[in-house]
C-alpha angles and dihedrals in degrees: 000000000000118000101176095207101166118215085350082142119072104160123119108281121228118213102212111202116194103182093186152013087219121107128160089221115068094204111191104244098015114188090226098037084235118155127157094275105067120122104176102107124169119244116246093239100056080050081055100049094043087059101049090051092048090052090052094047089055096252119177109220154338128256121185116191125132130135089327106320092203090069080070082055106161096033082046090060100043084051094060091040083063107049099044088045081065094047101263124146102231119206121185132203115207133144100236095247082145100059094085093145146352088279099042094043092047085044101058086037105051088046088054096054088043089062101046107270111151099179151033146204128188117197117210151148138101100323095050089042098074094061104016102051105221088236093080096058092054086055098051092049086049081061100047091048084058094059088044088247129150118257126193130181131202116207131184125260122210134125101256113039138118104224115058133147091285098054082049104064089020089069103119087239097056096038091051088061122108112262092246080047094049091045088067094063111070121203114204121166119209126192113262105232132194112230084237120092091199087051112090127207125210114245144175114283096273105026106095118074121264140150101273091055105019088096090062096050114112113258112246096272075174106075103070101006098067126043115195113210096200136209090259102047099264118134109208123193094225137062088273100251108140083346094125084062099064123048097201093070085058096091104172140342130246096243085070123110106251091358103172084055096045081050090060100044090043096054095030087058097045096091090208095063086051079058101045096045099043099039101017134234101280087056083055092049094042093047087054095047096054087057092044108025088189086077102092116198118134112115094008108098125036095168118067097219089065090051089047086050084053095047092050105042102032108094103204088057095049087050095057089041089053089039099044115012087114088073079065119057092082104062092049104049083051085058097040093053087050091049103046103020119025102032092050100045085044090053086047094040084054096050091052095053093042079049087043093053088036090053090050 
């Protein structure tokens, strides 16, 4: 299904840096498939390297996540040095295990700042609860609030759990912060998802995909806009949940010549991942389901990243997207020249006229 359109995607690019497999939680149905007992980590130098061609194909800006990226501590902070050395904004997801108390908590984050980090995500819920107390991520946003750095959690999201975005910024120690304080913490709750796409998890009415709200779910910003550098040298076209699932969304290795462009040669000329990433992965699952009624798919998958797993290892689905994606392209390229031509000359075109008034 290649669609060789060279240079359709003009979004800011994410470089996505997953030092390492290793995490101290062993969370059911991780995204990364990451447990304690991991041992792939990615060299410095390929980190490096990452980081220098992202910088010469314009990219925007540098995540590191993982596993949990601060068990690769010094290389960690090297990585960040780096990349903030070159002008990139660093964020970095981590589930807090190292915020044990006040000083342990200031001290890693202090060192972070020092090195050039702008940004940070804490992952929790149920699932991280049981091995990274939440506690602890109290106590890193506490840290955070004191730097005056944004701070921004991830919760799971699932019908029955304890921790949810209430009993967040309902902790006495977060709700006794000032409300310019509290601003700085950022609660957002994202569907918990099996790894499965035949293993279903139990939401809020409403929240699962169907026919009657799949319209109004987010397209996939994800496939061409981050590439994930992982622990074992793969470089995949997506985020990296669930990626390690699905080989298609491996586009290249980092013992390639040039290996973040070959990734984006490589995912911007796969005519599913256009589609994926303009229209989302329910549209795709409801487009196969009107040609074949036996794919079943409505209130099944609230997270993207499920339906994407269905699309890519059902194969009565891969067989309608090989027989009929013509039908498609279309459509997507419609999308794509919305998306990344019209939209954005009509919102300049907008902001010349607003300066031309204000000049008058």
């Amino acid at each position: 299904m290649n669609l060789p359109v060279p240079g359709l995607f003009r979004g800011p690019k994410t470089l996505s840096i997953m030092p390492t497999y290793a995490c101290p939680a062993a969370c059911e149905h991780c995204a990364s498939m990451s447990h304690p007992k991991a041992r792939e980590n990615l060299a410095l130098q390929a980190m490096l390297s990452a980081i220098d061609q992202a910088k010469a194909l314009g990219f925007y800006n540098v995540v590191f996540t993982g596993g949990e990226a601060t068990l690769r501590w010094r290389d960690l902070l090297a990585a960040i040095r780096h990349a903030s050395g070159l002008g990139f904004p660093v964020r970095l997801v981590s589930n807090a295990h190292w915020a044990v108390s006040v000083k342990s908590a200031d001290r890693r984050l202090d060192a972070l700042l020092e090195a050039g980090l702008t940004e940070i995500n804490y992952s929790t819920g149920d699932e991280h609860a049981r091995f990274v107390p939440l506690e602890r991520v109290v106590e890193g946003c506490l840290a955070a609030v004191r730097r005056r750095l944004k701070a921004w959690v991830m919760v799971e999201l699932r019908a029955a759990r304890a921790v949810t975005a209430a009993s967040v910024t309902g902790h006495p120690r977060i709700a006794a912060l000032a409300p310019e304080d509290r601003a700085l913490i950022e609660i957002v709750e994202s569907p918990w998802m099996p790894l499965d796409p035949g293993l279903l998890e139990d939401y809020p009415p409403g929240v699962a995909a169907d026919n009657h709200n799949f319209k109004s779910f987010r397209v996939c910003s994800n496939v061409l806009q981050t590439y994930t550098i992982q622990a074992d040298g793969r470089v995949g076209a997506c985020c990296g949940i669930g990626m390690r699932q699905i080989p298609e969304l491996s586009v290249a290795t980092v013992d390639q010549p040039d290996f973040l462009s070959r990734a984006v040669e490589a995912a911007e000329g796969d005519f599913l991942k256009l589609w994926l990433h303009y229209l989302g992965p329910e549209r795709v699952l409801a487009w196969a389901a009107a040609r074949d009624p036996s794919i079943r798919w409505e209130g099944m998958y609230a997270h993207h990243c499920q339906a994407c797993a269905r699309i890519y290892r059902d194969e009565a689905v891969r067989r309608l997207v090989r027989e009929h994606y013509e039908e498609m392209i279309a459509e997507v390229l419609q999308a794509a020249w919305l998306d990344e031509h019209h939209v954005p000359s009509q919102s300049r075109g907008m902001a010349e006229r607003r300066r031309a008034c204000a000049q008058a």
